[in-house]
N, C-alpha and C positions, 0 to 999 in steps of 0.2 A: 460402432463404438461412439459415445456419445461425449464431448467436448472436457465435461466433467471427468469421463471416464480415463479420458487420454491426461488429464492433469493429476486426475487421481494415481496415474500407473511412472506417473513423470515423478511425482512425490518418491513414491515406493522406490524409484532408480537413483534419485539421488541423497536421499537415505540411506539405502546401501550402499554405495558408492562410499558414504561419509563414514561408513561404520555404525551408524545414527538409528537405534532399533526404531521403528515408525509402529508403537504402542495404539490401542485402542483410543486414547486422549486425544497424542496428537491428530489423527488421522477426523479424529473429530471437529478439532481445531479449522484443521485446513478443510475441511468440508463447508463448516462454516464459514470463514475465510471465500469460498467460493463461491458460496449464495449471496453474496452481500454487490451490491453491484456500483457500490461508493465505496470510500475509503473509510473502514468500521475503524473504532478503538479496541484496545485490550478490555476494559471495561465494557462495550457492547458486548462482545463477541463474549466473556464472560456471562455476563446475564442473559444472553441467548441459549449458550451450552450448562445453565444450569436446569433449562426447563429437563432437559433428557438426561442431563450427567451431574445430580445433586450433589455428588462426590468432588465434584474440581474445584479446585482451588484458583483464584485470581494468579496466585504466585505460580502455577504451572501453565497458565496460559502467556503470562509476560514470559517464562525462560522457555516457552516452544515457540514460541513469537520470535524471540531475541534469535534465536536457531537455525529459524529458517530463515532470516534476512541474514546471517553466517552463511547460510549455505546458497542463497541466492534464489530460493525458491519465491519470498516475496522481500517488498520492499518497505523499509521503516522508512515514513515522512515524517521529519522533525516540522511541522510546521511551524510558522514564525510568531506563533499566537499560544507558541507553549504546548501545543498538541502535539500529542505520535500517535498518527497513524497508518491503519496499513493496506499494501495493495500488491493487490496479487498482478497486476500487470508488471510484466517484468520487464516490458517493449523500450526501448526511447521515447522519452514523454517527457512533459513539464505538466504542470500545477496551476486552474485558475482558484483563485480562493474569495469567496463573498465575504466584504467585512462586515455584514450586516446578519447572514443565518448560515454563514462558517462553512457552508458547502464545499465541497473539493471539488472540480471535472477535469479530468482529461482533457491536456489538450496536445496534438501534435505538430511539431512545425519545424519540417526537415529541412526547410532554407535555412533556419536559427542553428540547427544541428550540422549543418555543412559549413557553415561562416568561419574565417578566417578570424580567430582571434585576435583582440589587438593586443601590438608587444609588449602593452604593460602586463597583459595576462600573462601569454606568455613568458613574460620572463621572472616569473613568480615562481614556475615549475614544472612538472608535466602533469597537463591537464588530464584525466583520467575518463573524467563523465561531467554531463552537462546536465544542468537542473534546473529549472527557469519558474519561478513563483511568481505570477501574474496574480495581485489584488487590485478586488475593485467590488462591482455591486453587481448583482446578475440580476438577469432580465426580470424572473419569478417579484425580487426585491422591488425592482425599480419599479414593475407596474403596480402593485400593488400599492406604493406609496405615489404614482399618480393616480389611481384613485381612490386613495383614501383622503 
């Protein structure tokens, strides 16, 4: 069983689980969803799934979208540049973001995710999840403007 297959059939369980029928559409959604090996938009991922589903609609991909980060299958990134997008990694992670060609990457960093919050945070509330957006310029940016 193949990687896809095990996320495909993780889909189907927690659909059921939600009550949530997993329709020809969505299942298409999340396929796409799963080729994308960056953080796609509702917009890509639209005009991906019209070459094969000339039938869908944008508005049914934003409320299966909206649905499965409800049900925790993927995650909505409000990025701070006005974008949402989305990722199906559902792991502990943070966010680096290029301010120059708006790249997303994964990045992990479990000493950040074990740290001992300080008390102003804490005493804000109960911290639930941690999300960490790292901007800057990524390497692709930077050599290319030394040498350009």
């Amino acid at each position: 069983m193949t990687s896809q297959d095990n996320e495909l059939d993780k889909i189907r369980k927690l659909c059921d689980q939600a009550g949530m029928k997993l329709t020809p559409q969505r299942l298409e959604i999340f396929k796409e969803l799963l080729s994308h090996e960056d953080h796609p938009s509702a917009e890509l991922i639209f005009t991906k799934l019209r070459e094969r589903l000339p039938t869908i609609s944008l508005d049914t991909v934003y409320r299966t979208l909206a649905s499965f980060d409800e049900l925790g299958i993927i995650k909505k990134l409000n990025i701070s540049n006005a974008r949402t997008l989305f990722d199906t990694n559902i792991e502990q992670h943070h966010h680096f973001i290029c301010t120059k060609c708006k790249r997303v990457e994964d990045i992990h960093w479990p000493d950040f995710d074990k740290a001992n919050l300080p008390e102003s945070v804490s005493a804000l509330g109960s911290i639930q999840t941690r999300h960490l957006e790292l901007h800057g310029i990524c390497n692709q940016c930077l050599n290319k403007k030394n040498k350009g």
